[in-house]
C-alpha positions as CSV (number, residue, x, y, z in Angstrom):
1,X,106.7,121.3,122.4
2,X,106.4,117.9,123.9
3,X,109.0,117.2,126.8
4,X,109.8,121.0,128.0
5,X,108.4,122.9,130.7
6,X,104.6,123.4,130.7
7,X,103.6,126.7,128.8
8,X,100.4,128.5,128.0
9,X,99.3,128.4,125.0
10,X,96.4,130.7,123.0
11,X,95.1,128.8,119.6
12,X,93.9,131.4,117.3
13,X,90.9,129.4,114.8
14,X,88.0,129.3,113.8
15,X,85.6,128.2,116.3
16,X,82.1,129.6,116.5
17,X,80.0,127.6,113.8
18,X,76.9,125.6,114.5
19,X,77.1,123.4,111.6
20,X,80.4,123.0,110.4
21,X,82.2,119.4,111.9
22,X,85.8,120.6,110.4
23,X,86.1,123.7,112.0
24,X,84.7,122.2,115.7
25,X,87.2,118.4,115.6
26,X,90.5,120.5,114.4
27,X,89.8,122.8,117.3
28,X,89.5,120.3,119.5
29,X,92.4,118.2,118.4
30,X,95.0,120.5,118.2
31,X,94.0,121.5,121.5
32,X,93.6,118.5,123.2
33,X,97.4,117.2,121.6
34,X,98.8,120.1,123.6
35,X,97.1,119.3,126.3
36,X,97.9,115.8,126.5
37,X,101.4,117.0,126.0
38,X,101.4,118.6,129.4
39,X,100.5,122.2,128.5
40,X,98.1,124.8,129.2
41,X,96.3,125.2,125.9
42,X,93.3,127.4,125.6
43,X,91.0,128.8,122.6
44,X,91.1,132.3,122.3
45,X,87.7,133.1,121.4
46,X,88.0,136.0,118.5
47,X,85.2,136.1,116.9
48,X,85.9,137.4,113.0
49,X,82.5,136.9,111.5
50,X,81.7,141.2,112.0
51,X,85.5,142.4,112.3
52,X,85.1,144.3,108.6
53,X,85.7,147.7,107.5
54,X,82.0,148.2,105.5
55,X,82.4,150.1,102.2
56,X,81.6,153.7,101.9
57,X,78.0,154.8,101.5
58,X,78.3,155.9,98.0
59,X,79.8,152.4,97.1
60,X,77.2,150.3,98.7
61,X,74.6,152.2,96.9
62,X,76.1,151.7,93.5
63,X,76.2,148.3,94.3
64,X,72.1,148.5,95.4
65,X,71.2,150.4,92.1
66,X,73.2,147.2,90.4
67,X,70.1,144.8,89.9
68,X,72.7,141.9,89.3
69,X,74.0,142.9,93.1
70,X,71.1,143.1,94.6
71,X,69.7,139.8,93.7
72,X,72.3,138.3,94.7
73,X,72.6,140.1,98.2
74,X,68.9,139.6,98.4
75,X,69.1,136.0,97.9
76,X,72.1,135.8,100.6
77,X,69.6,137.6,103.0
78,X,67.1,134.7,102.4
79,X,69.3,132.0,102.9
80,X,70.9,133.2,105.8
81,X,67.3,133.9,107.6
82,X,66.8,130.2,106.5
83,X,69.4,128.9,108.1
84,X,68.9,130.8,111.1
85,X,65.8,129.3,111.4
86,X,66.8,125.6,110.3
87,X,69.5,126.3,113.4
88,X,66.9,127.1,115.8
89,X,64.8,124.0,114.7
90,X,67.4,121.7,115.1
91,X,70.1,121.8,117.4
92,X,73.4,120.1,116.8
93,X,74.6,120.9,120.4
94,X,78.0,122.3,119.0
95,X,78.1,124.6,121.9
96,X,77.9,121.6,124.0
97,X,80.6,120.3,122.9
98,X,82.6,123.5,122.9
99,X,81.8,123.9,126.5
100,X,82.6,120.2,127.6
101,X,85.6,119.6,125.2
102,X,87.4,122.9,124.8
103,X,88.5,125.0,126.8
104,X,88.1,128.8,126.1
105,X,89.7,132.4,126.7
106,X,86.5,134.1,129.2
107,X,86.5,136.6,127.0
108,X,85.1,136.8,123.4
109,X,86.9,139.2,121.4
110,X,85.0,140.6,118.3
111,X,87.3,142.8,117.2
112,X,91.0,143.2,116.6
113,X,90.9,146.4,118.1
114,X,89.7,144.5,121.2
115,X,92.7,141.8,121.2
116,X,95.1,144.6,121.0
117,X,94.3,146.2,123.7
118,X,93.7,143.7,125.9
119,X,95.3,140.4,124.8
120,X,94.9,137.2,126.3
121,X,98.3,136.3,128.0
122,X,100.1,133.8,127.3
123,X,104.0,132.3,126.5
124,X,103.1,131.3,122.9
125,X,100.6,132.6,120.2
126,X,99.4,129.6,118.1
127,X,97.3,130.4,114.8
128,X,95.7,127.6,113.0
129,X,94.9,125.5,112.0
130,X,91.5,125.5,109.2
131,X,91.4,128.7,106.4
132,X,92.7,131.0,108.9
133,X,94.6,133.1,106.2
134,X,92.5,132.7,103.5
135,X,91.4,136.2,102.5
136,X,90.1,135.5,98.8
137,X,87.1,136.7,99.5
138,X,88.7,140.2,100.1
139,X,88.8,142.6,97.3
140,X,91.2,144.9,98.5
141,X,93.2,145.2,101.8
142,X,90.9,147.8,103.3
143,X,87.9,145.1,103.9
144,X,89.8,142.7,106.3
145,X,92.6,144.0,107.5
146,X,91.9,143.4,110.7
147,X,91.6,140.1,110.0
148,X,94.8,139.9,108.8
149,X,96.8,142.0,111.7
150,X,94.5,139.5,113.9
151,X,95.5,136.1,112.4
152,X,99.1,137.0,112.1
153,X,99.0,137.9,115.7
154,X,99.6,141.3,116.1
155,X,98.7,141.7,119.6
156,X,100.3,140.9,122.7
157,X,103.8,141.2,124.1
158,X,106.9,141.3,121.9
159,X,108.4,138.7,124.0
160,X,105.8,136.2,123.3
161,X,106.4,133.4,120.9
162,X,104.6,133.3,117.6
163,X,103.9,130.4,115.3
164,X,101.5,128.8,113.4
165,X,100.3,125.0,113.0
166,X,99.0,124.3,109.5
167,X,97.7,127.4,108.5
168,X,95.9,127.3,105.4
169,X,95.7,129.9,102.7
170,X,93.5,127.9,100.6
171,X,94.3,130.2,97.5
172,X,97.2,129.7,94.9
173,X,98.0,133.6,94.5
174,X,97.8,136.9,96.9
175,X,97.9,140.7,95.6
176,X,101.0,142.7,96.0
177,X,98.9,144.7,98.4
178,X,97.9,141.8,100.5
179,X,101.8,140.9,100.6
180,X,102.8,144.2,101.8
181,X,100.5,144.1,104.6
182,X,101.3,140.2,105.8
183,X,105.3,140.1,105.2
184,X,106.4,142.3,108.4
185,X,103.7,140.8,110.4
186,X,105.1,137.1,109.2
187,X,108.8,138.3,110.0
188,X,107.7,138.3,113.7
189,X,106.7,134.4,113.3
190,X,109.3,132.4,115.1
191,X,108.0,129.3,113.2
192,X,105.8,128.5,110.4
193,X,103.6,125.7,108.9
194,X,101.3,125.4,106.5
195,X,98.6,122.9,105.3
196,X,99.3,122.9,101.7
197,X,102.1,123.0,99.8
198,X,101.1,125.9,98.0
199,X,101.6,128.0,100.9
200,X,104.9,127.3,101.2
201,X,105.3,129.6,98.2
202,X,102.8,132.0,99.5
203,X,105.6,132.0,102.4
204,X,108.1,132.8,100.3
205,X,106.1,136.0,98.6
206,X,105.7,137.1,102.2
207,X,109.2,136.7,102.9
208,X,109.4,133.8,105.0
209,X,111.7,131.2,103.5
210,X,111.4,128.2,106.1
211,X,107.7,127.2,106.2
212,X,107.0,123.7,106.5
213,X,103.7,121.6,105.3
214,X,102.5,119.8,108.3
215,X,99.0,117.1,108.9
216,X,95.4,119.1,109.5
217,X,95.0,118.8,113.8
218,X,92.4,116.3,113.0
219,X,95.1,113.7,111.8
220,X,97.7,114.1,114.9
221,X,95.2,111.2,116.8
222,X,94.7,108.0,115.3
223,X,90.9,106.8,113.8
224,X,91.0,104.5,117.2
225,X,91.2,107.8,119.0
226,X,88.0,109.0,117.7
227,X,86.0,105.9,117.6
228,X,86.7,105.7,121.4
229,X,85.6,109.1,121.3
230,X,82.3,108.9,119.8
231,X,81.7,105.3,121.3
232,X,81.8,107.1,124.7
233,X,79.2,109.6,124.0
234,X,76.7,106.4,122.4
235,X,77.1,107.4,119.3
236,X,75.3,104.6,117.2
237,X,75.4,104.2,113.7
238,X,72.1,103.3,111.5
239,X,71.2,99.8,111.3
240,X,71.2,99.9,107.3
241,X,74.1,100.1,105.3
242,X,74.1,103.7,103.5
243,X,75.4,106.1,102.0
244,X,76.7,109.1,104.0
245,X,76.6,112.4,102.3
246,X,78.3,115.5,103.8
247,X,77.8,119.0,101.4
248,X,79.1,122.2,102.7
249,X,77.6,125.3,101.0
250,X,80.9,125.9,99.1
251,X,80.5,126.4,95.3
252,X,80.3,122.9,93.1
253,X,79.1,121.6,90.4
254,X,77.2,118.5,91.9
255,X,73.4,117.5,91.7
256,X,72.2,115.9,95.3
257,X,69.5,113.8,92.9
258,X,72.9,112.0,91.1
259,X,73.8,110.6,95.1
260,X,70.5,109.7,95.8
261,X,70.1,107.6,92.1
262,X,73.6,106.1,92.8
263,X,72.6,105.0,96.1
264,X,69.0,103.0,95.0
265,X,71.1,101.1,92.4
266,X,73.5,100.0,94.8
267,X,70.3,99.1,97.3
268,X,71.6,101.9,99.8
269,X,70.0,104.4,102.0
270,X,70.8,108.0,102.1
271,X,72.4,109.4,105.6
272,X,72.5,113.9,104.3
273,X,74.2,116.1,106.3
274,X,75.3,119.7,105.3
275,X,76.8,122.3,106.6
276,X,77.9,126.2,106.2
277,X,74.2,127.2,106.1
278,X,73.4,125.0,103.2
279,X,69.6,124.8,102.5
280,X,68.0,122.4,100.3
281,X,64.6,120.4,99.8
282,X,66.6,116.9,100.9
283,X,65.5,115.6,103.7
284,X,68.8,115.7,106.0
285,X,69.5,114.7,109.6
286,X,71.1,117.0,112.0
287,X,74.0,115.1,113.7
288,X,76.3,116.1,116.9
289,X,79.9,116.2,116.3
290,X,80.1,112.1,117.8
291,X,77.2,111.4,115.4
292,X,78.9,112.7,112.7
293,X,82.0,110.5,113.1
294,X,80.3,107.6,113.8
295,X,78.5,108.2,110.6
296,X,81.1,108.3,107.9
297,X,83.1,105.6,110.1
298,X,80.2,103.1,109.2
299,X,79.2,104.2,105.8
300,X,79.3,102.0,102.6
301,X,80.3,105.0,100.8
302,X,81.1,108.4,101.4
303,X,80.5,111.4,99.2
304,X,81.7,114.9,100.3
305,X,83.1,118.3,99.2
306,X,84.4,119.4,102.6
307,X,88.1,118.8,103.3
308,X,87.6,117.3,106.9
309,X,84.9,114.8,105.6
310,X,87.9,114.3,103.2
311,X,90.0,113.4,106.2
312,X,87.7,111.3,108.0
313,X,87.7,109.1,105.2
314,X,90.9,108.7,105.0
315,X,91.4,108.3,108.7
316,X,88.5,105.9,108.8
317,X,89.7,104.4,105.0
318,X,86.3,104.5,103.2
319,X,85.6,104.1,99.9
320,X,84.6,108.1,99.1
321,X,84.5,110.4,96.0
322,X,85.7,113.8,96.5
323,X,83.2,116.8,95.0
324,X,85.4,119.1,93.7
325,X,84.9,122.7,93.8
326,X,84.3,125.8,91.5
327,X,84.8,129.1,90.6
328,X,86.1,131.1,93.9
329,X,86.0,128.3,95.7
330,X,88.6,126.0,93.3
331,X,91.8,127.5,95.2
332,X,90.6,125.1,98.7
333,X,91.4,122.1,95.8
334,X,94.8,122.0,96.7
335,X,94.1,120.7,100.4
336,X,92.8,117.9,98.6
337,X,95.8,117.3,96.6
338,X,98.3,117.8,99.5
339,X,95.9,115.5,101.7
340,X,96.5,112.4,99.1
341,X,100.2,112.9,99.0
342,X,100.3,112.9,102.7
343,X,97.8,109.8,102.6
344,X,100.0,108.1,99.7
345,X,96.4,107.8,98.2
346,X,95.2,108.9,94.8
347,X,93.0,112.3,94.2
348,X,89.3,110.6,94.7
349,X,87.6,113.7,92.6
350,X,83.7,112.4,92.1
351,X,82.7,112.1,88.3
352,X,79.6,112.1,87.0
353,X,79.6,108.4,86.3
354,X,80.9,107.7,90.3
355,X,83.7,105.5,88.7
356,X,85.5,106.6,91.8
357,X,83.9,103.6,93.8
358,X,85.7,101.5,91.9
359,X,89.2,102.1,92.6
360,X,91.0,100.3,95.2
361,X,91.9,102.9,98.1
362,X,95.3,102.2,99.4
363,X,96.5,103.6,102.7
364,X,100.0,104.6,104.5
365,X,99.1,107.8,106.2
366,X,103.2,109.1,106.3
């Protein structure tokens, strides 16, 4: 949109976490590129976090009476309390840095029903980028579809332009149900990118034929850009060399000791930082957003599961090891895989034996 008249522009994305570095810097950057191109770009602040449709009573006690069910709700309860508190405790100052580097709709929408009937206005709609169509964790349409109506923006004027910048799936396959809902809400779209190349063929199930694969937000400014960035706020990296370690609570088959034991034979410390709500008994430190690039831009190694501590590496060319991830989880894999094409770089999927570290990372971001 670069070089035509100035318009205003609502970004619908993920934007409310206290913990998770991703979701906060392609908020920002995406923002900030459109605003650096001369136009009036704004977050709309919809807050999806509550926006479900809860099952029926009769369900939710089946599902209590289930003691497999209940454990694992009653362990989800326990974790999340934790978290709350380990939030409390230490402050990353996330909204902080929303409030100084972002700017954002004054309203907070936390409901569809809410952005329908009174939407922000504005001359284009923008969704993306991060996992803003990823609806795996739906069973069935009725759960989230106002998430879905929401993040394929149906809300506004019909006159308003509609497109999305690398919106991400992050899941290989969709039910028939799923596509019934999404293809006449995706028909409206007058232009369409995705992060992965997978969702290109997602786009096609839907019925859109001409979606394009284009770079996470993050990766529109150069690793100068953000080393200026974090320099600026005094950002200062730890006086050891180390190891930096970034786990988001996503589903992997990794143990934290295996890091820590890699990391004494190579003489290094330890710099842990997590994210989603992950709790653990490692000692960790709670970094701000500058603090948390100037922390893998200085690291000896870098070990992660996240995608954006993915990209940082890149951007910052480290030697890392990519934690790859399980179960309901292993659809977000194919960022990763689309990421290293993009990077010209080999897949850098952690082993067991770390033999990872030992290849020769080559970089020509294209």
């Amino acid at each position: 949109m670069a070089g035509t008249k100035k318009l205003k522009v609502g970004i619908l994305t993920f934007w409310w976490s206290n913990d998770n570095y991703g979701q906060l810097l392609q908020c920002y950057a995406l923002q900030k590129y459109l605003r650096d191109a001369g136009h009036d770009a704004f977050l709309i602040r919809y807050n999806s976090q509550n926006d479900f449709t809860r099952s029926p009573v009769f369900i939710r006690l089946l599902k209590a009476l289930n003691p497999i069910l209940l454990f694992k709700y009653l362990n989800y309860r326990v974790n999340s309390r934790k978290s709350i508190v380990e939030a409390k405790l230490h402050d990353r100052h996330f909204i902080d840095f929303r409030n100084k580097y972002i700017v954002q709709s004054e309203k907070i929408y936390s409901s569809y029903s809410e952005l329908k009937e009174n939407p922000p206005e504005a001359d284009v709609y923008i969704a993306g980028s991060d996992q803003v169509w990823n609806f795996s964790f739906c069973k069935n349409i009725k759960k989230c579809r106002n998430l879905i109506h929401a993040y394929f923006l149906d809300f506004g004027k019909p006159e308003t332009k509609r497109i999305s910048y690398a919106a991400s799936w992050s899941c290989d396959t969709l039910k028939d149900e799923f596509i019934e809902e999404i293809s006449p809400l995706l028909a409206k779209f007058n232009y369409v990118s995705v992060r992965e190349e997978s969702g290109i063929e997602l786009c096609k199930k839907c019925g859109f034929e001409n979606a394009q694969v284009r770079c996470d937000p993050t990766l529109l400014f150069i690793a100068e850009k953000y080393r200026n960035f974090y320099k600026s706020e005094n950002a200062v990296a730890p006086k050891k060399t180390y190891l930096f370690l970034y786990i988001l609570n996503n589903t992997c088959d990794f143990d934290i000791a295996s890091a820590y034991k890699f990391a004494e034979s190579r003489n290094l410390e330890v710099v842990y930082v997590t994210g989603n709500s992950k709790i653990d008994r490692y000692k960790k430190k709670y970094a701000t957003i500058p603090e948390w690039l100037c922390l893998v831009d200085n690291a000896a190694y870098v070990i992660t599961n996240s995608f954006h501590g993915t990209v940082f590496s890149l951007l910052f060319n480290k030697n890392f090891g990519v934690v790859p991830l399980i179960g309901k989880s292993a659809g977000m894999n194919s960022r990763i895989k689309t990421l290293s094409k993009l990077f010209g770089s080999e897949e850098r999927w952690l082993d067991k034996n770390f033999s990872v570290f030992e290849k020769k990372q080559r970089q020509s971001c294209r």
